[in-house]
C-alpha positions in Angstrom: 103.5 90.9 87.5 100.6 89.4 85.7 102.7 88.7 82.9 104.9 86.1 84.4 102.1 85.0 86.1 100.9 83.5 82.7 104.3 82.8 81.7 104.0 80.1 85.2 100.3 79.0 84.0 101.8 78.4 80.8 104.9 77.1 81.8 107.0 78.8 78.7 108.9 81.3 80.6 112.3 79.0 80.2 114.6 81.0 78.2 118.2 79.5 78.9 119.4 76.3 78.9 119.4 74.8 82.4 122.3 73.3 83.8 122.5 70.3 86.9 123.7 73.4 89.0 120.5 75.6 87.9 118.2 72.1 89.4 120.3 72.1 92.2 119.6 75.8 92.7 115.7 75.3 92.7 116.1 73.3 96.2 117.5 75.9 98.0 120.3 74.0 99.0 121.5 76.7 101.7 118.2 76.6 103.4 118.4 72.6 102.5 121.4 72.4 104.7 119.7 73.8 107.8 117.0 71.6 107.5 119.2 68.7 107.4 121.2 69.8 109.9 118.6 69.9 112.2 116.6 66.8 111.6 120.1 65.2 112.1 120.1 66.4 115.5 116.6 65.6 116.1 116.8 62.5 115.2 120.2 61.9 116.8 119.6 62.9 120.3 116.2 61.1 120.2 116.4 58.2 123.1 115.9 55.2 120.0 118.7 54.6 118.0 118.5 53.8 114.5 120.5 51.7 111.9 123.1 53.8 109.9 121.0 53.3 106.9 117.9 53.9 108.0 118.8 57.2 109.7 120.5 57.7 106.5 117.7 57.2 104.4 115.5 58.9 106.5 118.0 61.9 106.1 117.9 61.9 102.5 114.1 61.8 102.3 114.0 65.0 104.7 116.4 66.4 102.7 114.1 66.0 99.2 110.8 67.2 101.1 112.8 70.6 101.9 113.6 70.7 98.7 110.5 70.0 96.8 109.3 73.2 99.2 112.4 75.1 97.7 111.1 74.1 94.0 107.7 75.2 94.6 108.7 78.9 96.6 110.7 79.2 93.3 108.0 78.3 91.2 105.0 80.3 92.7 107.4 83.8 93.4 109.2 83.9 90.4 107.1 87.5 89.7 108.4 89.1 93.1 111.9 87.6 92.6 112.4 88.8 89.9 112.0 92.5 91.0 114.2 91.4 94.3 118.4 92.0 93.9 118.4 89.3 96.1 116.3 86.7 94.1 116.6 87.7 90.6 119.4 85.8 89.5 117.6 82.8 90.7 116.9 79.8 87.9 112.9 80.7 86.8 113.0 84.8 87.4 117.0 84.3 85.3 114.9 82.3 82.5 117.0 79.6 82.6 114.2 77.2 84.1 110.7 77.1 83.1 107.8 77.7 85.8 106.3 74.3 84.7 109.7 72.7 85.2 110.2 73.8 88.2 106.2 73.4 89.4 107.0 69.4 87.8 109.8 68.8 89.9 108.6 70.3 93.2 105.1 68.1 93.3 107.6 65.1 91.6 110.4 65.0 94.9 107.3 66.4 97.1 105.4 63.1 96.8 108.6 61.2 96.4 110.1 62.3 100.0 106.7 61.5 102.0 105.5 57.9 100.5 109.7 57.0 100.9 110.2 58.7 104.7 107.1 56.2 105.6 108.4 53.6 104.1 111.9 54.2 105.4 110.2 55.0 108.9 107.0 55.6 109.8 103.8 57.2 108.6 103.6 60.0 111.2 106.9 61.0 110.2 105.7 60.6 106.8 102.7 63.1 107.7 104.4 65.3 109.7 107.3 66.0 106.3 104.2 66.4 104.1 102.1 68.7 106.5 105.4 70.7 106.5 105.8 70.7 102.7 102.2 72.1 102.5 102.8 74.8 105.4 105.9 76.3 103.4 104.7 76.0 99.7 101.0 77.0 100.6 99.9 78.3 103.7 103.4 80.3 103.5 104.5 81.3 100.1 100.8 81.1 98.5 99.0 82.7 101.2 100.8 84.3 104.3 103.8 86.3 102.4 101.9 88.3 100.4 99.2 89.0 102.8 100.3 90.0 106.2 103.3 91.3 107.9 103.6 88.3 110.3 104.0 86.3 107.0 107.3 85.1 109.1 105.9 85.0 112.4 103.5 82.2 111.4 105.5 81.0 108.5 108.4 80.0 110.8 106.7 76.9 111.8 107.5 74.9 107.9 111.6 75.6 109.0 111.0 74.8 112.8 109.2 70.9 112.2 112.9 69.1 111.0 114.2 68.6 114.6 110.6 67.0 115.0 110.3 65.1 112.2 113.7 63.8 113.2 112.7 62.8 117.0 109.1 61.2 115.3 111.8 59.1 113.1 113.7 57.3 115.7 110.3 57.8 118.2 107.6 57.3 116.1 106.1 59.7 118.2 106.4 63.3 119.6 107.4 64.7 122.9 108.6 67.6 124.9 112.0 67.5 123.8 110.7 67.9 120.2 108.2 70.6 121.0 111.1 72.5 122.4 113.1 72.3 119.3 110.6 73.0 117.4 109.8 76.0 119.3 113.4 77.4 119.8 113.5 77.9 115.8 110.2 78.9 115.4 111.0 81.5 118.4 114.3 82.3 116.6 112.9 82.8 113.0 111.3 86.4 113.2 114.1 88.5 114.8 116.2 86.2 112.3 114.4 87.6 108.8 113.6 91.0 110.7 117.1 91.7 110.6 117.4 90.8 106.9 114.8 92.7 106.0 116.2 96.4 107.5 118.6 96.0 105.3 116.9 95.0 102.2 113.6 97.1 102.6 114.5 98.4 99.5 113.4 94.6 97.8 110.4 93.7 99.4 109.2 97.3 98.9 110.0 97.2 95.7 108.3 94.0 95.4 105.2 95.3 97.5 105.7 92.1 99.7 104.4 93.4 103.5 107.1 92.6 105.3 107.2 94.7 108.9 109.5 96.9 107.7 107.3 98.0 104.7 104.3 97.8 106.3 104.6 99.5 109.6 108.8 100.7 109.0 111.9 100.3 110.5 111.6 101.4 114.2 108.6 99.6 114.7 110.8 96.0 113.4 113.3 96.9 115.9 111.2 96.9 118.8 109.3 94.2 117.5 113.1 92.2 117.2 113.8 93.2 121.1 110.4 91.6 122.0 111.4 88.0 120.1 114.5 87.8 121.1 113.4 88.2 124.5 110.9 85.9 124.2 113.3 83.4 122.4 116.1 83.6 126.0 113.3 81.2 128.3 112.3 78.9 125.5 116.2 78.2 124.6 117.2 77.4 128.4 114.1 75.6 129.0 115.2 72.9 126.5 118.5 72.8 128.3 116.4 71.4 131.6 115.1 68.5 129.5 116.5 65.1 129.1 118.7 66.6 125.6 120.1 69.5 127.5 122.9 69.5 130.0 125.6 71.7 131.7 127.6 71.9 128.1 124.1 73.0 126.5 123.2 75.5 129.2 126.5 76.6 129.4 126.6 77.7 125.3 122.9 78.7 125.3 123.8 80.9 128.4 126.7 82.5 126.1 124.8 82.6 122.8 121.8 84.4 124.0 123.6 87.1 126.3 125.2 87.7 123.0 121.8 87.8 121.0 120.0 90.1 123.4 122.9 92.5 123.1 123.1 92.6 119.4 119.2 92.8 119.6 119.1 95.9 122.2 122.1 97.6 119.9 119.3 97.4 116.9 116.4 98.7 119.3 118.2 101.6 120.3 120.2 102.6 117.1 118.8 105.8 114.9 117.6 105.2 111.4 120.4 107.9 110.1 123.2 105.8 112.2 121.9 102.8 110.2 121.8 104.5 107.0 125.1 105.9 107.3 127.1 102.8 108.6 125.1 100.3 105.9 123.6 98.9 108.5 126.5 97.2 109.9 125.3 96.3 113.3 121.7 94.6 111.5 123.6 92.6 109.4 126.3 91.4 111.8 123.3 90.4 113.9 121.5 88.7 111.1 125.3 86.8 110.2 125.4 85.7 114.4 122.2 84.5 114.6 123.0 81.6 112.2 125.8 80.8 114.4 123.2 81.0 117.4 120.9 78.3 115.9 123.6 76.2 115.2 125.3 76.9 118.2 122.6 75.4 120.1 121.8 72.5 117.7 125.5 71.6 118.1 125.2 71.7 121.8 122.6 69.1 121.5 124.9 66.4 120.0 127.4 67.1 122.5 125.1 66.2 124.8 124.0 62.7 123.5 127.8 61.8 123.5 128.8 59.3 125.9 131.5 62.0 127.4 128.6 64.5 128.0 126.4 61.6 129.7 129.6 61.0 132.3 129.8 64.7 132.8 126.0 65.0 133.9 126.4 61.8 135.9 129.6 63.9 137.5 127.3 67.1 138.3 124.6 64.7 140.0 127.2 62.7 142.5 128.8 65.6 143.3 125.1 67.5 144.0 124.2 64.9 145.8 
């Protein structure tokens, strides 16, 4: 490890010759995607609308933050990913990007995406993209991951701010609604990378990064997935009794988490041998729904900022009434 770690300082390590698709790769454009997708929402079931442009160009800004945070995770762990099956092929532990490159590009868009988002919008949006920049590049990746076993407890918060930089766009300030969302993904995050990580102890073992499974094993991250997810049900109704929820949002969230506790209680009670045997089938069919869960719920917020939602809720009152 302390090899590349000069290789970084130095910013030689580039062997290849980097493509537009190895750049691309350095944002993490999967995780990119959720990011976006969220701040969309946030900013689209906020109570101001927003020109097309603006929300666009607000979008795009977001968009290069979480990326910049991408570029500099990339940069910082290119040791442990390189040791990782899951991360190895990635553009600095491959060679094909140079630490420095990649350290370059990350501070370059990192800078670019605040001073533009408060220009675009507002400056506590502005602050609230470059606080979450920081959270994920330093307090997370730098600090938390390699120390601590609730590295994603705590490090959930950088991917739970979008919806509420989103809100703050169209707002310019925050409020429940956006506490909520932020707190429904930030709820949803550990049992989310708990179940990734049953099945690919093997890495961060291997790369002596302390996730709960290393550090206290297996059984102990399957009761510890049971707990979240139980703690995640109130918190994802709850947002359904503010002013973005609604019968269609309460209705899927009802669905959704029934479905997550389940798969959640099938991990808790499963033996280690069943999982070993099986590949751990259930844990990664789990990990595969609970994508579908946070967009499930995301998606139910738009529904319910359409105009046919709004008639439905007006529907439910009069005929409560």
């Amino acid at each position: 490890m302390s090899d590349i770690r000069a290789e970084i300082a130095d910013g030689q390590s580039g062997t290849g010759e980097a493509g537009f698709g190895d750049y691309v790769q350095l944002l993490k454009p999967r995780v990119m995607s959720l990011v976006v997708f969220t701040a969309l929402v946030g900013l689209l079931v906020a109570p101001v609308r927003l020109h097309p442009m603006e929300a666009l160009a607000a979008i795009v800004f977001i968009a290069l933050g979480a990326g910049a945070s991408g570029a500099l995770n990339m940069w910082w762990d290119a040791d442990i990913d390189r040791l990782m099956k899951r991360t190895a092929k990635r553009p600095v532990p491959a060679g094909t990007v140079a630490p420095g490159e990649a350290l370059g590009l990350g501070v370059a868009l990192s800078g670019l995406s605040v001073i533009m988002l408060g220009l675009a919008a507002n400056w506590l949006a502005a602050g609230l993209l470059a606080f979450t920049i920081f959270f994920y590049a330093v307090v997370y990746t730098m600090w938390l991951k390699r120390s601590t076993p609730q590295n994603i407890v705590i490090g959930g918060a950088a991917g739970a701010f979008p919806p509420m930089i989103g809100w703050v766009v169209a707002t310019g300030s925050v409020s429940l609604e956006a506490v909520l969302m932020f707190a429904l993904i930030f709820m949803w995050t550990p049992p989310h990378f708990w179940a990734l990580a049953l099945f690919m102890n093997s890495d961060y073992s291997k790369a002596r990064v302390p996730m709960l499974t290393v550090t206290h094993g297996r059984r102990v991250t399957r009761a510890h997935i049971i707990a979240y997810t139980l703690a995640l049900v109130p918190v994802a109704i709850g947002v359904g009794l503010t002013s973005i929820g609604g019968p269609v949002y309460l209705a899927v969230a009802v669905v959704l988490n029934a479905i997550f506790v389940l798969g959640a209680w099938r991990i808790w009670r499963r033996p280690e041998a069943a999982a070993e045997a099986d590949g751990y089938h259930v844990e990664k069919r789990f990990f595969t729904f609970s994508l579908a869960y946070l967009f499930g719920h995301f998606a139910a917020f738009l529904i319910e900022a359409t105009p046919w939602a709004a008639s439905l809720r007006a529907h439910f009152t009069i005929w409560g009434a």
